[in-house]
C-alpha positions in Angstrom: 0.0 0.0 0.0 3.0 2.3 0.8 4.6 1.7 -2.6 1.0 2.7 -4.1 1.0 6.1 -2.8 5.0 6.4 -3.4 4.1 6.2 -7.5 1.2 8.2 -7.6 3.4 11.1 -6.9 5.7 9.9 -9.7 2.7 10.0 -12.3 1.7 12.7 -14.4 -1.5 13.8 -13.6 -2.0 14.7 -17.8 -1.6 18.7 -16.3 1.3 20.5 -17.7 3.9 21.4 -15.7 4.1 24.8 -15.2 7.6 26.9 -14.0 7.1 30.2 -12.8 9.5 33.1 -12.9 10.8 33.7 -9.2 9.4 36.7 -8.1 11.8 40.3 -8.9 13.8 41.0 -5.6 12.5 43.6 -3.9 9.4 43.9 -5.8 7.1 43.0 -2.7 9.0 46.6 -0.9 8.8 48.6 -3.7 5.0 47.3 -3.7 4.5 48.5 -0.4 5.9 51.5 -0.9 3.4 52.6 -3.8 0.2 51.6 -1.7 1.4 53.7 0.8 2.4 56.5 -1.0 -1.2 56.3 -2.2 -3.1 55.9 0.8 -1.0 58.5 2.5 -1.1 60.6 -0.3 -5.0 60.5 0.3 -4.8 61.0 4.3 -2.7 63.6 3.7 -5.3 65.4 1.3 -8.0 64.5 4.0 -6.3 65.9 7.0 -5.2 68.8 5.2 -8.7 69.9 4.2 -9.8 68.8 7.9 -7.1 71.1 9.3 -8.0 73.9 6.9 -11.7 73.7 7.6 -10.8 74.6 11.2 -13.0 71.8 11.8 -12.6 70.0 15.5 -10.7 67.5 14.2 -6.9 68.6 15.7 -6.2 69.9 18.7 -7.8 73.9 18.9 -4.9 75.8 21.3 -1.9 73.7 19.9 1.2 75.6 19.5 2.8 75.3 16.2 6.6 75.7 15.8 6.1 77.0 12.5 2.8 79.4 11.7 -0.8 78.3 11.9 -2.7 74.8 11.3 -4.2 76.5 8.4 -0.6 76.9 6.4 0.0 73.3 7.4 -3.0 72.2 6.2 -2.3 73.1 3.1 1.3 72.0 3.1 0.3 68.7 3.8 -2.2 69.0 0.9 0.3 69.7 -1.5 2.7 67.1 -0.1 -0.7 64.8 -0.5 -1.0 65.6 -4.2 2.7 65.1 -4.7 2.5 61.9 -2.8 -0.2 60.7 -5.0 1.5 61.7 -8.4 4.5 59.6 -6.9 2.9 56.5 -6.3 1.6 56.7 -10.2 5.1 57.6 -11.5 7.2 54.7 -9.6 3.7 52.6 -10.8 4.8 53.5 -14.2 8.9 52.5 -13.4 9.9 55.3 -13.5 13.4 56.5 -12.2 12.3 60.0 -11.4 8.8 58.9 -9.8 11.1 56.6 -7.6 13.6 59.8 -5.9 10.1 62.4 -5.9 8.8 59.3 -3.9 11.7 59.9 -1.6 11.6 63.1 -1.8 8.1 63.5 -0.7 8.3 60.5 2.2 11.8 62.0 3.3 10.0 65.6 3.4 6.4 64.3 5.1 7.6 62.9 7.6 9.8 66.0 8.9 6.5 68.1 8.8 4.3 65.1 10.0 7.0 65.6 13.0 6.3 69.4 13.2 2.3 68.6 13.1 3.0 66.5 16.0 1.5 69.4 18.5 -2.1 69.3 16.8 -2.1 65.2 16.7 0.9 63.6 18.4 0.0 59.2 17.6 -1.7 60.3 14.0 2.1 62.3 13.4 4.0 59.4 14.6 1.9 57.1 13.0 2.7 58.3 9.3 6.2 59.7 10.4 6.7 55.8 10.7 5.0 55.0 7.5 7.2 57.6 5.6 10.1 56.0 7.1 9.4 52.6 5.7 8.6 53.9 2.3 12.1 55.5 1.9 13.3 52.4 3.0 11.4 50.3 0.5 12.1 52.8 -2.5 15.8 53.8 -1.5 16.7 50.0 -0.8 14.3 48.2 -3.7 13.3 50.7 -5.8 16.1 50.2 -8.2 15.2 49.3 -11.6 13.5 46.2 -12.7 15.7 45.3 -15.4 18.7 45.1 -12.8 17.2 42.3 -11.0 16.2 40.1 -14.2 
């Protein structure tokens, strides 16, 4: 009975055999990188308009180091946007999506760390994320046709 299960395995089972392509290394960071580049790009829209709106989202009598929460608001608008557009442009392999990308996480996460009087865990919280999507770009983001 043993030797009838040990041939089965050695049988073809009339499906053809299939080899797949290793996965690119890296490719699983730099994928990481451009979904959060995206759904940071879209926080970052969404608490910009919330700080803007002087809605009672953020902390009212916060001190800012640098000018109001109105002017961040819309700094991290535009640093939303430019998130957004980088997440399409490394999307599309492309070298100068890939530094912008940097550019942007390096840049976001110094004024996510100057928000941080208005809401200190939601500021650490994506000064973390943009610290693992310069990671992933910097370290993985190379291009594709160097790991083939």
């Amino acid at each position: 009975m043993s030797g009838e299960y040990a041939s089965m395995g050695t049988q073809s089972s009339g499906v053809s055999d299939r080899t797949y392509a290793p996965p690119q290394a890296g490719l699983g960071w730099v994928t990481f990188a451009v979904v959060m580049l995206v759904i940071a790009g879209l926080l970052n829209v969404i608490y910009g308009i919330a700080a803007i709106s002087n809605s009672s989202f953020y902390v009212g009598d916060a001190e800012h180091v640098i000018s109001s929460l109105n002017t961040w608001g819309w700094v991290v608008i535009i640093f939303g946007v430019g998130q957004v557009v980088a997440a399409i442009s490394i999307w599309a392999e492309t070298e100068l999506g890939r530094w912008l990308g940097v550019l942007l996480a390096a840049a976001g996460a110094i004024v996510h760390l100057i928000f941080m009087p208005a809401s200190p865990f939601l500021a650490l919280a994506l000064f973390a994320l943009d610290v693992l999507i310069v990671y992933g770009l910097v370290v993985h983001g190379g291009r594709r046709e160097a790991f083939s």
